[in-house]
C-alpha positions as CSV (number, residue, x, y, z in Angstrom):
1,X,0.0,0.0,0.0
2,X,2.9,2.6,1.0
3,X,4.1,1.8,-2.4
4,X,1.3,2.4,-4.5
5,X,0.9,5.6,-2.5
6,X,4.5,7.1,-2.9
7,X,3.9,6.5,-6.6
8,X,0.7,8.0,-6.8
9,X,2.3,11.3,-4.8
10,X,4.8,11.5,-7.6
11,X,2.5,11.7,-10.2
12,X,0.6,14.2,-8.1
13,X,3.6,16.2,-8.3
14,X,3.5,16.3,-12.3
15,X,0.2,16.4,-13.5
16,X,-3.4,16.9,-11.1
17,X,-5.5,15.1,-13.7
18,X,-4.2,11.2,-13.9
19,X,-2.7,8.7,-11.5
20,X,-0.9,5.7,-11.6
21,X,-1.5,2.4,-9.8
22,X,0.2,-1.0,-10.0
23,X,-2.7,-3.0,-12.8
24,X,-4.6,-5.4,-10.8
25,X,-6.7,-8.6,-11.9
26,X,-9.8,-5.7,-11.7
27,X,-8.4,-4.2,-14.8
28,X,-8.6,-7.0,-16.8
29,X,-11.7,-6.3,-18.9
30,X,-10.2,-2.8,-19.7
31,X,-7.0,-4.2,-20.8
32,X,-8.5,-6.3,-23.2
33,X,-10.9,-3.6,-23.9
34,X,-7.9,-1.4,-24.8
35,X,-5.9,-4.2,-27.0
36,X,-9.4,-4.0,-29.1
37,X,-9.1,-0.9,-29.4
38,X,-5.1,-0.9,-30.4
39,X,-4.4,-3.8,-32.1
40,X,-4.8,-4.6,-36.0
41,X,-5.4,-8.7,-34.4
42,X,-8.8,-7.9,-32.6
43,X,-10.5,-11.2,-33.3
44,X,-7.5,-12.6,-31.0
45,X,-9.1,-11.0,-28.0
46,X,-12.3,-12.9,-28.7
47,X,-10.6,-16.1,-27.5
48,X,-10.4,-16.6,-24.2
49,X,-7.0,-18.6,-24.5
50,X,-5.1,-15.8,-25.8
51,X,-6.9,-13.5,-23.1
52,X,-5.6,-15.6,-20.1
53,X,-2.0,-16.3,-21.8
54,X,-2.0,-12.5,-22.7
55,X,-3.3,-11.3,-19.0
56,X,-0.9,-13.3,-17.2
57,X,2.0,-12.2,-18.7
58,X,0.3,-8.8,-18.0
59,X,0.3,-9.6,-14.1
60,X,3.8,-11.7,-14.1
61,X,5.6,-11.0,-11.2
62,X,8.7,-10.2,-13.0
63,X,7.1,-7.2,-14.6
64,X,6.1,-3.8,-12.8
65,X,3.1,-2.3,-14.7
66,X,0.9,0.3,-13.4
67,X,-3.0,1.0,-14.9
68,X,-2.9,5.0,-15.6
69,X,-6.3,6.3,-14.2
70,X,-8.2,9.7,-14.8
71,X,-7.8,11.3,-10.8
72,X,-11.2,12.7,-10.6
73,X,-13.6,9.4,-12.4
74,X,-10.9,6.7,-11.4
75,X,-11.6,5.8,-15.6
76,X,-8.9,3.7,-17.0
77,X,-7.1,5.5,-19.4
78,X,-4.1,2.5,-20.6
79,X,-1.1,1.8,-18.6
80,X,2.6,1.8,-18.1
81,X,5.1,-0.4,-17.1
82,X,8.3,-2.1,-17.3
83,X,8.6,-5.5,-19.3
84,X,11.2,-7.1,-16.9
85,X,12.0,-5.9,-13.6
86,X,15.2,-8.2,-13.4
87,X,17.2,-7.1,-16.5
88,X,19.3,-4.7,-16.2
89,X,18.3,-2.9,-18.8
90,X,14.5,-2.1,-18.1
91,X,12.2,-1.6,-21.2
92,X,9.4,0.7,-20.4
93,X,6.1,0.2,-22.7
94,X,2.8,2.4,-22.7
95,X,-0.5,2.2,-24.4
96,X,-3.9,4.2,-23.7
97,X,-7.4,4.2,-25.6
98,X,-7.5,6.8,-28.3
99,X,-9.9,9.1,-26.4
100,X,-6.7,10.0,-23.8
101,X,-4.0,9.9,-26.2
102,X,-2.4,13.7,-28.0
103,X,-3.0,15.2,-24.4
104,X,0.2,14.9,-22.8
105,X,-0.8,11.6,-20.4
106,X,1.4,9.3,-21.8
107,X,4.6,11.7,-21.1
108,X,3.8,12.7,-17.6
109,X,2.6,8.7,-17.1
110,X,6.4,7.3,-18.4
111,X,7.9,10.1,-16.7
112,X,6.7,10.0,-13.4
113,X,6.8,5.8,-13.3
114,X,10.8,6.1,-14.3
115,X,11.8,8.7,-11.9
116,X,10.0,6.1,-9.0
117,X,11.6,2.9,-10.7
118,X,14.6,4.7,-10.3
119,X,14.4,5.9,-7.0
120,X,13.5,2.1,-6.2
121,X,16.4,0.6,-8.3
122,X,19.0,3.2,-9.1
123,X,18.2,2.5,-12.8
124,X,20.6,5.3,-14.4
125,X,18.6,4.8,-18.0
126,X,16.1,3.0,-19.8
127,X,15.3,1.4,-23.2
128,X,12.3,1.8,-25.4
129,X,11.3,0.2,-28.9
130,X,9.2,2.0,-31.5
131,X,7.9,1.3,-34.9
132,X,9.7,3.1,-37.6
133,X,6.3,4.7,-38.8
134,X,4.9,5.6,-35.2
135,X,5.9,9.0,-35.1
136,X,3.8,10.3,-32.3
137,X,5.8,7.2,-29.7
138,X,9.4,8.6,-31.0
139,X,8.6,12.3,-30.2
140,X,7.5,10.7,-26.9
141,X,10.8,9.2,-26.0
142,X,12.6,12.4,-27.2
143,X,10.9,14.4,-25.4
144,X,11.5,12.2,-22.2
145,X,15.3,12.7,-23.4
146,X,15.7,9.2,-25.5
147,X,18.7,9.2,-28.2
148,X,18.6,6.5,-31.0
149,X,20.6,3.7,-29.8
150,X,20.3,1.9,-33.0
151,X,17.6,-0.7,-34.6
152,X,17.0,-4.3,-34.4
153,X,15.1,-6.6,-36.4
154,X,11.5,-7.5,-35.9
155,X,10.7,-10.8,-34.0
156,X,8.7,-11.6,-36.9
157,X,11.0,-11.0,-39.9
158,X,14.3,-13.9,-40.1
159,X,17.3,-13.0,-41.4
160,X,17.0,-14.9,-44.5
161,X,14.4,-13.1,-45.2
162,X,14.6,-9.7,-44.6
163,X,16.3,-8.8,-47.9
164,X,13.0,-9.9,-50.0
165,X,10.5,-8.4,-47.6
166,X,12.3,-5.0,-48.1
167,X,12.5,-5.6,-51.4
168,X,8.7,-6.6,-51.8
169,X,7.3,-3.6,-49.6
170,X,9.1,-0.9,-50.9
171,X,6.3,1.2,-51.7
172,X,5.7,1.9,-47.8
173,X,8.9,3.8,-47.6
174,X,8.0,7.8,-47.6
175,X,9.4,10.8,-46.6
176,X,8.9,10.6,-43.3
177,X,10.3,7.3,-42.8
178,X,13.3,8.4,-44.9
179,X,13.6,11.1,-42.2
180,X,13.8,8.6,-39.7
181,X,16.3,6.6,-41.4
182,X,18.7,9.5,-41.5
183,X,18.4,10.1,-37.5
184,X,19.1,6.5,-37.1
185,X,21.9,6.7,-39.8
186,X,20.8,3.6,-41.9
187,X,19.5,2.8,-44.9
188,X,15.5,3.6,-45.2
189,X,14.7,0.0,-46.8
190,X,16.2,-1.4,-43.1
191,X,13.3,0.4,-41.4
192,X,11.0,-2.1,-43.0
193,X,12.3,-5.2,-41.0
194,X,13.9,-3.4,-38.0
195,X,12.5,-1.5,-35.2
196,X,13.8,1.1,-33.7
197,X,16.1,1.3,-30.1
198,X,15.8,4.7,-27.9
199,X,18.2,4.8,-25.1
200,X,16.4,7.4,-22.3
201,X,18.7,8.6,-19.7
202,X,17.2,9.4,-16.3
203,X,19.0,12.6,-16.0
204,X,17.7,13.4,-19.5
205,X,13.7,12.7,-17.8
206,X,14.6,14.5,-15.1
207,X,16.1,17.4,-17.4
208,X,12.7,17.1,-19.5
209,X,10.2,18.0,-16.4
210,X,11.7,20.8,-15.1
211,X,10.8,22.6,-18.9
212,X,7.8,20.2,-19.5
213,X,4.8,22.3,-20.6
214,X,2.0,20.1,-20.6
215,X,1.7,20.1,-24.0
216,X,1.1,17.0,-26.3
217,X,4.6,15.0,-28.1
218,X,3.7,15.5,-31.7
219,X,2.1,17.6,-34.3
220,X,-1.0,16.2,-34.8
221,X,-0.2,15.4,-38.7
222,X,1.9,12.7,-37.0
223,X,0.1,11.4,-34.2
224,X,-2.3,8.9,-36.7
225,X,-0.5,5.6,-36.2
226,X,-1.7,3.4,-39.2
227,X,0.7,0.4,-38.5
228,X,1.5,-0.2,-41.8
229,X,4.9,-1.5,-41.6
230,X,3.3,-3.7,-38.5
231,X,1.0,-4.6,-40.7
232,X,3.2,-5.6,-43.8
233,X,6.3,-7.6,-41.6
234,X,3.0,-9.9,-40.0
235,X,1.3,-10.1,-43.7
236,X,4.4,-11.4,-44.7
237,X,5.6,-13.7,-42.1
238,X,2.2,-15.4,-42.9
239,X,2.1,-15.4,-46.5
240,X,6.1,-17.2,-45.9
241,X,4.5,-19.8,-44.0
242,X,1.5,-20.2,-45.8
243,X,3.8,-20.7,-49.3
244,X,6.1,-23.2,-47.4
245,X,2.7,-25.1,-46.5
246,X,1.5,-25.1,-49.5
247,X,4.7,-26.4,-50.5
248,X,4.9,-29.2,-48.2
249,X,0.8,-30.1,-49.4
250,X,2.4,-30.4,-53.1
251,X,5.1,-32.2,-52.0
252,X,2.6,-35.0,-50.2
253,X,1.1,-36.8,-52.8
254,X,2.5,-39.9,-51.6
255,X,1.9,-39.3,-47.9
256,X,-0.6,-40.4,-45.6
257,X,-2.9,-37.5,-44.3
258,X,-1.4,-38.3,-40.5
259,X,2.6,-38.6,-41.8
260,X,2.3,-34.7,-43.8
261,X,0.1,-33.0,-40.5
262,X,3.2,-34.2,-38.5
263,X,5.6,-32.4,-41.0
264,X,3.4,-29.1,-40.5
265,X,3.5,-29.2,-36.9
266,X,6.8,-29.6,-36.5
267,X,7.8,-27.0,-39.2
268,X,5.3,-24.7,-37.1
269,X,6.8,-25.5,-33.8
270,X,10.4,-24.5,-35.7
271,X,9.3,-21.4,-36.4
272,X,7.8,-21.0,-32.6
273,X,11.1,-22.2,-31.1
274,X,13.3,-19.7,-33.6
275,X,11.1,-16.5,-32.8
276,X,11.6,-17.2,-28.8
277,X,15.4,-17.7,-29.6
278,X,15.4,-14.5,-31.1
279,X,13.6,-12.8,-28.2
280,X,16.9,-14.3,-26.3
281,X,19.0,-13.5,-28.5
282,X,17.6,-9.6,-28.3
283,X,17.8,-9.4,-24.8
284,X,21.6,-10.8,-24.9
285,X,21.9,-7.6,-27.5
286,X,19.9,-4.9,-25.3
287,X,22.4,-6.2,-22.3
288,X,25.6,-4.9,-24.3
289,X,24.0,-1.9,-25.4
290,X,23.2,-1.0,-22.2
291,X,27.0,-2.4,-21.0
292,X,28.4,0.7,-24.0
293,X,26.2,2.8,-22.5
294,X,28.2,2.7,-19.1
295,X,31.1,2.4,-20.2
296,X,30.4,6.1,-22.2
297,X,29.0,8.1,-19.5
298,X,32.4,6.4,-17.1
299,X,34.6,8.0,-19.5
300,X,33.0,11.1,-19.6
């Protein structure tokens, strides 16, 4: 209770008009009310399998995540949090319903939740990963003092494949995402498998609310998030898998029903196996990041 309390006092300290509190089982049907909302994948909230997988994680005791509420109607508004409490590199994540997002909520929200993590922890700097076309989250995590720490290939997208799924979505690349190549200093194409790595320094949050104005991130011409990159990298991670079924179907004319059903689940459980290795295999990545990190503000 004491903690909930000196968290809630912070967040007093920055905005009147919202709160934060750690999520609690009584949030559930406005968590999945808000993944509805957000996600392109809404029929998956319809199953109550993926809702209880999904929630748990939600509530896993390795994560600190914290429903942001209106102060005055108690109305859920999205929430915050942190992924994994035990790395040492904490990712912090946010999302709220459209009706509270361009009003500044999600700033003072991430704001206030890092300075009390890293009272708590000493956390000297956190990590955050955005799409290349959501322009309103990367104004977000500048303006909380983020840098581009580089960009790292989507979960969904393997390295075999990445050169033809640039190739075959080419037409998504615009302006805009060309400008975000530049700041990242890569190639525009690479923003079509990759996502993008902020580094957020908690003097730089600190910095950030002693000039905060209260004002929303973005200009609203970039604050409509369309996910079409999101979109694209999971339209084509299917149609891969679909093609190499359809394959193995051609391929089966002399197979029993039973003996090509085995083949497909066990080329589906290869590709399960290699995505979680590749979450690993991030998290290994994000741990020497953050190691660089250190070792640049020592020598400074």
């Amino acid at each position: 209770m004491a903690e909930q309390k000196d968290l809630e006092m912070i967040v007093q300290s920055v905005r009147q008009d919202i709160r934060l509190r750690p999520l609690t089982d009584a949030d559930r049907t406005s968590y999945i009310e808000l993944q509805k909302e957000l996600s392109f994948s809404k029929e998956l909230y319809n199953k109550e399998s993926i809702v209880k997988n999904t929630w748990k994680d939600m509530l896993s005791e390795n994560s600190r995540r914290f429903a942001v509420v209106d102060a005055e109607t108690k109305a859920f508004c999205g929430y915050c949090g942190i992924k994994d409490i035990r790395k040492r590199m904490l990712e912090i994540e946010i999302e709220l319903l459209e009706r509270y997002q361009r009003k500044g909520i999600g700033y003072h929200a991430l704001a206030s939740m890092m300075k009390s993590i890293a009272a708590e922890y000493g956390t000297e700097a956190f990590m955050s990963r955005v799409e290349p076309d959501n322009y309103a989250s990367q104004k977000l995590m500048e303006k909380l003092g983020g840098k581009p720490n580089g960009t790292r290939l989507d979960i969904r997208i393997e390295e075999e494949d990445a050169a033809a799924f640039e190739e075959r979505y080419q037409s998504l690349i615009d302006d805009n995402i060309r400008m975000v190549a530049e700041k990242f200093q890569v190639e525009p194409q690479r923003l079509l498998t990759h996502v993008l790595l902020y580094r957020i320094p908690m003097p730089s949050v600190l910095a950030s609310l002693e000039k905060e104005d209260q004002t929303s991130c973005a200009p609203k011409k970039y604050m409509d998030y369309e996910k079409k990159i999101s979109r694209a990298r999971t339209a084509g991670t299917q149609l891969a898998i679909i093609e190499t079924m359809q394959e193995m179907l051609d391929a089966a004319t002399e197979e029993t029903y039973e003996e090509t059903r085995s083949k497909m689940i066990e080329f589906l459980n290869r590709k399960i196996e290699k995505t979680a290795a590749r979450l690993y295999e991030m998290d290994e990545d994000w741990e020497e990041h953050y190691g660089e990190f250190i070792k640049d503000e020592i020598k400074k």
